[in-house]
MIVO-11593 format. One line per 2 residues: number of its first residue (from 0); their letters; for each residue x, y, z of N, C-alpha, C. Coordinates in Angstrom, 2 decimals, m for minus. Atoms other than C-alpha are relative to their C-alpha. Example, Ala and Ser with C-alpha at 12.3 -4.5 7.8 and 13.67 -1.06 7.14 Angstrom:
BEGIN
0) as) 0.89:m1.19:0.00:12.30:m4.50:7.80:0.90:1.20:0.00  m0.82:m1.19:m0.06:13.67:m1.06:7.14:m0.77:1.09:0.73
This chain:
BEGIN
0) xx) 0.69:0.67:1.07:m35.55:m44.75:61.26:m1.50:0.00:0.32  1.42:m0.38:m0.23:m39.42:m44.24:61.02:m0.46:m1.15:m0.81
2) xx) 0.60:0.85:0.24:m41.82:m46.64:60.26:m0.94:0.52:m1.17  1.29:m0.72:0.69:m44.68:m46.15:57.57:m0.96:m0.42:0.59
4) xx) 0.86:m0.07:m0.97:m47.59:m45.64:58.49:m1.18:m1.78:m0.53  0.18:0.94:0.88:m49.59:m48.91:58.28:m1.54:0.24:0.29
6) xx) 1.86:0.30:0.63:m53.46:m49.26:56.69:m0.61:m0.83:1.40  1.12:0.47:m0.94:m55.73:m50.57:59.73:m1.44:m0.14:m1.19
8) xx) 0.82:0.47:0.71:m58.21:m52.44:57.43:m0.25:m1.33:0.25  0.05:1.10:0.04:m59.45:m55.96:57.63:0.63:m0.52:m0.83
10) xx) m1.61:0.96:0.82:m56.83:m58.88:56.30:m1.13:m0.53:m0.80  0.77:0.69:0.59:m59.17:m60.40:53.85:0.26:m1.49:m0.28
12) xx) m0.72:1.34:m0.01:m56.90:m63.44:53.20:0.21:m0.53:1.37  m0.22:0.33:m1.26:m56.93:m65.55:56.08:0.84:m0.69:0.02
14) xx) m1.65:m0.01:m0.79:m53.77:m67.08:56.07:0.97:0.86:0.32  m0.68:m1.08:m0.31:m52.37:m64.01:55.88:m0.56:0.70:1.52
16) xx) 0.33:m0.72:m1.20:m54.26:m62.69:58.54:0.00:m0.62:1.55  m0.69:0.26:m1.11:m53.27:m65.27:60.82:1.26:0.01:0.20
18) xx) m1.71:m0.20:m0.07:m49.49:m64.92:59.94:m0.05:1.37:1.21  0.04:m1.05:m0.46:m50.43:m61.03:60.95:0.10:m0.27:1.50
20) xx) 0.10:0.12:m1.47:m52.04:m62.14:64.10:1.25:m0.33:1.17  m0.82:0.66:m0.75:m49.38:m64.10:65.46:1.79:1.02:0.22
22) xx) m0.89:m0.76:m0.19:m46.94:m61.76:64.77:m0.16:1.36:0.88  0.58:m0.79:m1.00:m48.72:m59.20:66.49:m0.08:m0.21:1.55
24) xx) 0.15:0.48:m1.66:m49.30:m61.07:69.52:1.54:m0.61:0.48  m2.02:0.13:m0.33:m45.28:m62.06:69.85:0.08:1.53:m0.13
26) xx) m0.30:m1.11:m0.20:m45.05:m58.35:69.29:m0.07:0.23:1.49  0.82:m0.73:m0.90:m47.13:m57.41:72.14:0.35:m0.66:0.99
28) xx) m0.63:0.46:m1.62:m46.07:m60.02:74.79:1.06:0.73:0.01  m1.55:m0.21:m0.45:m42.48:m58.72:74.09:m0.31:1.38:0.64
30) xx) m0.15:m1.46:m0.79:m43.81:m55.26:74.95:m0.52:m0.36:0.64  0.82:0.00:m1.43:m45.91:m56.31:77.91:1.64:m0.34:1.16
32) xx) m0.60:m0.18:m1.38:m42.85:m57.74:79.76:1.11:0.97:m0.30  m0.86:m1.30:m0.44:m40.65:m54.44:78.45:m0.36:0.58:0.74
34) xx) 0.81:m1.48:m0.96:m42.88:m52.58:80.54:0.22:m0.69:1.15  m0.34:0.42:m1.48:m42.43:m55.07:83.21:1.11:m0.15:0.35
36) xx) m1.41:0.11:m0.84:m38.86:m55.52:83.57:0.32:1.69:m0.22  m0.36:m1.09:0.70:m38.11:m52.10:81.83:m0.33:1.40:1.70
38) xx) 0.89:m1.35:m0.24:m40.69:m49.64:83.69:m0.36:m0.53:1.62  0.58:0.30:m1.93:m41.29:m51.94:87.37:m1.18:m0.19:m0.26
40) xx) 1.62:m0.26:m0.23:m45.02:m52.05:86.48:m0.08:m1.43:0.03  1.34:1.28:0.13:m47.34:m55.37:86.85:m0.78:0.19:m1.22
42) xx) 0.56:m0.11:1.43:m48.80:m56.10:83.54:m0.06:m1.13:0.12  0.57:1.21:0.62:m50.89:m59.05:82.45:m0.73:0.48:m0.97
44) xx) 0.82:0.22:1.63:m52.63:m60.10:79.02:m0.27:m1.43:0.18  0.48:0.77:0.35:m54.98:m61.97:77.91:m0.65:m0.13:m1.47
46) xx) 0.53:m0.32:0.85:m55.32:m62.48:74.76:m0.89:m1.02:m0.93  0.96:0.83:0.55:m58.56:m64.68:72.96:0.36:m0.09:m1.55
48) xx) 0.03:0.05:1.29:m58.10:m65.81:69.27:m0.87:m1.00:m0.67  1.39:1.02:0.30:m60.80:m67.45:67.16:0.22:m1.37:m0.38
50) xx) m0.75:1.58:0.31:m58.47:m70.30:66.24:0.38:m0.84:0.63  m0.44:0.89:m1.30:m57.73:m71.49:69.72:m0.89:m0.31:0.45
52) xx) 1.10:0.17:m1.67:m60.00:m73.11:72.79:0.44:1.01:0.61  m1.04:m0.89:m1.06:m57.41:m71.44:74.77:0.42:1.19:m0.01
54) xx) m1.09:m1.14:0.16:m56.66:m68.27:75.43:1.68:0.31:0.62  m1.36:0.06:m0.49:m53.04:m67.55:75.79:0.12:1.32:0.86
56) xx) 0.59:m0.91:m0.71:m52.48:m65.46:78.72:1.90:0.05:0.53  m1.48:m0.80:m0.73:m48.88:m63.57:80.21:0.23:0.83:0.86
58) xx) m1.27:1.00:0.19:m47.04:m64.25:82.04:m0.48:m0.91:0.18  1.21:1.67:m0.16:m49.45:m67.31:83.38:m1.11:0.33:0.52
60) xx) 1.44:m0.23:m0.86:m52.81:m67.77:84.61:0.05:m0.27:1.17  0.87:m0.31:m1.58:m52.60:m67.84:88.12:0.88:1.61:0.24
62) xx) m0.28:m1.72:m0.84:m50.00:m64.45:88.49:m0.95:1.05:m1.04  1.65:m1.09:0.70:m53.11:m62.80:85.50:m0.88:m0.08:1.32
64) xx) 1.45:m0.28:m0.71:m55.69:m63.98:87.81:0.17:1.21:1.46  m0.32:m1.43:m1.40:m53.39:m62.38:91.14:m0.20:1.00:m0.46
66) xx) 0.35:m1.37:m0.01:m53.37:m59.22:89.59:m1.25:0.78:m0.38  0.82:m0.51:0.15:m56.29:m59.14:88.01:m1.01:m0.22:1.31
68) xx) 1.24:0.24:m0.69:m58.14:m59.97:91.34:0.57:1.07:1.43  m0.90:m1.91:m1.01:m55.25:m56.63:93.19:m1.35:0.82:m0.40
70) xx) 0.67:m0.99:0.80:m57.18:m54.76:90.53:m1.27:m0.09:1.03  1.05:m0.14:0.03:m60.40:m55.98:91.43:m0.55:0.43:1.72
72) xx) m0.34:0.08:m1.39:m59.59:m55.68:95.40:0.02:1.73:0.39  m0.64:m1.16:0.00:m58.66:m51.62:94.51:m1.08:0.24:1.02
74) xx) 1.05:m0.97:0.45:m61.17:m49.15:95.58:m0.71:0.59:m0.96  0.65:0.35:1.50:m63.69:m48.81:92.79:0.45:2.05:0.02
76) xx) m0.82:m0.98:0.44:m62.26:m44.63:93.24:1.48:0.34:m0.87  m1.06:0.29:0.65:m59.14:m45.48:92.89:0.36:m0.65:m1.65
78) xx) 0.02:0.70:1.13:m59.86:m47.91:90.22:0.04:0.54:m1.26  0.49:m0.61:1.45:m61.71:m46.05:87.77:0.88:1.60:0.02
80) xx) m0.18:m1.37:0.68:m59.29:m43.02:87.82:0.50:0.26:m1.05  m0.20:m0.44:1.16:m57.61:m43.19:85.17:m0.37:m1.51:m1.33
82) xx) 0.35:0.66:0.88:m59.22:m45.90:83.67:m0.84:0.63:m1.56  0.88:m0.19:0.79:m61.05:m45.50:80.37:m0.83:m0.95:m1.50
84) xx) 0.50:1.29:0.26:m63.43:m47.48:78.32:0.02:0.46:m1.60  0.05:m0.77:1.14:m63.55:m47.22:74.65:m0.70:0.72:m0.54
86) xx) 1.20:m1.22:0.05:m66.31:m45.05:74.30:0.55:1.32:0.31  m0.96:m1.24:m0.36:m64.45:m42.60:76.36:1.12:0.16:m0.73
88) xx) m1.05:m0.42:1.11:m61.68:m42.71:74.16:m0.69:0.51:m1.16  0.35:m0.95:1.61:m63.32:m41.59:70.92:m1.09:0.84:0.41
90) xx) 0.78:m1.48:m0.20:m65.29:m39.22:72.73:1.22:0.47:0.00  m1.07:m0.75:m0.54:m62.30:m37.65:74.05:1.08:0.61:m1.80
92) xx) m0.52:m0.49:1.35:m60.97:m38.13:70.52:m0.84:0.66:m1.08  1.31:m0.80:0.35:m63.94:m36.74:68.98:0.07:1.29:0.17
94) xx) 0.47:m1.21:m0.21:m63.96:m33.79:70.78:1.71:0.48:m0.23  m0.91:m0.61:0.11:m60.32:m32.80:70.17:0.37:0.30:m1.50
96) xx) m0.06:0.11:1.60:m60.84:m33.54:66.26:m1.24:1.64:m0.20  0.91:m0.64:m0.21:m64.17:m31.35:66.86:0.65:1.70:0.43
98) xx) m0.66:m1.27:0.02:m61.51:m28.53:68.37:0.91:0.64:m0.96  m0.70:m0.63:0.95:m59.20:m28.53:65.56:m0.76:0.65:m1.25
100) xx) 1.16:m0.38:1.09:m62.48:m28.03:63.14:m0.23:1.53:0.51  0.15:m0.81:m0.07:m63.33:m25.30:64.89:0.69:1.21:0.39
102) xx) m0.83:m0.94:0.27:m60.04:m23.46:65.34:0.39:0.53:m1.51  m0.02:0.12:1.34:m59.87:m24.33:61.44:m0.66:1.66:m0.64
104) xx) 0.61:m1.04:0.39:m62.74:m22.51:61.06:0.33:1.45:0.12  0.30:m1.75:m0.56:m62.30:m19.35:63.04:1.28:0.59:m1.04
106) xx) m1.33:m0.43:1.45:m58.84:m19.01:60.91:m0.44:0.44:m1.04  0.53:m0.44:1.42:m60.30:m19.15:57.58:m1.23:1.33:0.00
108) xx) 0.81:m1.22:0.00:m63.19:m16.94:58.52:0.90:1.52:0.67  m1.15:m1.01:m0.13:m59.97:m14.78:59.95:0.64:0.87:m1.27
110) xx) m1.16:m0.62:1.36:m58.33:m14.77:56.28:m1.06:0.51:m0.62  0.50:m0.66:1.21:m61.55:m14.15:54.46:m0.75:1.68:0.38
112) xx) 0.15:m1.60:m0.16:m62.28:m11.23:56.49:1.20:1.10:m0.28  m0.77:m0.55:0.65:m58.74:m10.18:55.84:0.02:0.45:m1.51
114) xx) m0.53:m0.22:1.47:m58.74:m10.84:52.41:m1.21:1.10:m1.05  0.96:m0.69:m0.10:m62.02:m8.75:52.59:0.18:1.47:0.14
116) xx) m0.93:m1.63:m0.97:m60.17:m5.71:54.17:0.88:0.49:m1.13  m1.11:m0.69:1.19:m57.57:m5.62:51.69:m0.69:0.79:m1.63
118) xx) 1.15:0.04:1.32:m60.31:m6.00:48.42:m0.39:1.28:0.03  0.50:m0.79:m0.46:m61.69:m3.15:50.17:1.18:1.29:0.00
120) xx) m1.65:m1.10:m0.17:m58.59:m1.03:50.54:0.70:0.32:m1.60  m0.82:m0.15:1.47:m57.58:m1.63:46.88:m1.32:1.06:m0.92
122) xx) 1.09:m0.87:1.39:m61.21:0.47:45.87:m1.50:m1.05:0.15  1.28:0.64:0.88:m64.01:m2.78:45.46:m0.91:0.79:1.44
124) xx) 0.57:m0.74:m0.23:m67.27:m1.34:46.91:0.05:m0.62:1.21  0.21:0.69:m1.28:m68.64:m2.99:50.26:m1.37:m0.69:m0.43
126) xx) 1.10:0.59:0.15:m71.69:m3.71:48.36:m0.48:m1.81:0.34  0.58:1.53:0.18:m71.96:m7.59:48.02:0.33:m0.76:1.51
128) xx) 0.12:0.87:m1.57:m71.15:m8.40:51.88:m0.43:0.42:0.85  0.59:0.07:m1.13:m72.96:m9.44:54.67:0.39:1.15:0.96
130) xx) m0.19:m0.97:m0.72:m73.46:m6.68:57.56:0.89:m0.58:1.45  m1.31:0.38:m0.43:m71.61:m8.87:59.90:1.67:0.03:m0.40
132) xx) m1.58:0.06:1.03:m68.88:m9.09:57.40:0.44:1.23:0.84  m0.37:m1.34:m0.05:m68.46:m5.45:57.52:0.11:0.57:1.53
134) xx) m0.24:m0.50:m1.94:m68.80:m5.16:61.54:1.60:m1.11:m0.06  m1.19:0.71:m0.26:m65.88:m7.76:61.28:1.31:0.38:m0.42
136) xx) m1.05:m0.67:0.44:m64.01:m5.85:59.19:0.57:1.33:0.47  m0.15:m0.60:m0.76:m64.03:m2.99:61.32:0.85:m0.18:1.34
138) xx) m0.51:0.44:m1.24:m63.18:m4.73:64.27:1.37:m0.11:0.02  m1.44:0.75:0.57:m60.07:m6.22:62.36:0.91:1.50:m0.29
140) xx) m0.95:m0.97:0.40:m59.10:m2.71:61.11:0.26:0.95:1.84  m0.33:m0.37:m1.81:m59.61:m1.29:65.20:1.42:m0.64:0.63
142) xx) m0.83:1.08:m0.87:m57.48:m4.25:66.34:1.84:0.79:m1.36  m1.01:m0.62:0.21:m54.59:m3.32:64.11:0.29:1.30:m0.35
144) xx) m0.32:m1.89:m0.62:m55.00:0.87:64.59:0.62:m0.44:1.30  m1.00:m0.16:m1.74:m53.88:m0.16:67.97:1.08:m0.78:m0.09
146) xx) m1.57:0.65:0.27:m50.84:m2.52:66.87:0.19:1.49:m0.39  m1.08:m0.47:0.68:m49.97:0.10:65.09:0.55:1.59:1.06
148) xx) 0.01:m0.80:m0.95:m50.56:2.79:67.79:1.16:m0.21:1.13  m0.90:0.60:m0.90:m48.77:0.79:70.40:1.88:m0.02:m0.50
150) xx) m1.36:m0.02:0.89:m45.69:0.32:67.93:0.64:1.06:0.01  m0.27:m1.40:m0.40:m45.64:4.17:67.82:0.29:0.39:1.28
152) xx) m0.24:m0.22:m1.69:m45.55:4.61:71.27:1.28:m0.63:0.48  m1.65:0.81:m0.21:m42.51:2.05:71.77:1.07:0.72:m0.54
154) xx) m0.93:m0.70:1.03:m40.76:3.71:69.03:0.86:1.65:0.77  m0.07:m1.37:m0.74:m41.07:7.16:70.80:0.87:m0.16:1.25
156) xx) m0.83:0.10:m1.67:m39.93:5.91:74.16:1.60:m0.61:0.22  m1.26:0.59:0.32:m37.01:4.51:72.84:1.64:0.71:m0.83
């Protein structure tokens, strides 16, 4: 069973958006101690809400403060290896959005040199494109003379 996908937008209604909250944060303890009984790991939370003094913190505040003061005890190598801050996350996500753009691209400029090749093959002139174009379209017709070369050659030996 799959979930839909849900809108990340501000709750505008604020009773609603503290119903949200609270349900969220009972979410999230229950997964903090799946991961701890579940997975063996140490996991604390702390989580601040604008409606409390208090922040509510899990499993209590003195075994948060023990671990958070293991943490702080690490080696600052150790520490920061696989840490990351949110900055580094939407770089990181940035630049992988940034790679699918530009595999995007190279594709489409793939098909319209194809669809360039063919245009060309059916008779239209070469007049109206760029001299890159036309080195690209070359290249494209090179690259499959030798598929088709190679194909021949298999064929033969077989």
């Amino acid at each position: 069973m799959t979930r839909r996908k849900v809108n990340l937008a501000f709750i505008m209604n604020d009773s609603s958006r503290k119903v949200t909250f609270r349900k969220k944060k009972r979410g999230f303890m229950k997964k903090m101690f799946e991961i701890n009984k579940l997975c063996d790991f140490l996991t604390c939370a702390v989580i601040y809400s604008p409606d409390e003094p208090q922040p509510d913190v899990w499993p209590n505040p003195s075994e948060a403060r023990r671990l958070i003061e293991q943490f702080e005890n690490m080696p600052e190598e150790e520490r920061n290896k696989k840490m990351v801050t949110h900055e580094m996350f939407l770089k990181q996500m940035v630049e992988k959005e940034q790679e699918k753009v530009n595999k995007q691209k190279k594709e489409n400029r793939e098909v319209e040199i194809w669809l360039a090749m063919n245009q060309c093959l059916t008779g239209k002139p070469l007049n109206g494109l760029a001299f890159t174009d036309i080195q690209e379209i070359g290249w494209m017709i090179d690259g499959r003379l030798k598929e088709v070369v190679a194909i021949q050659r298999r064929r033969k030996r077989s």
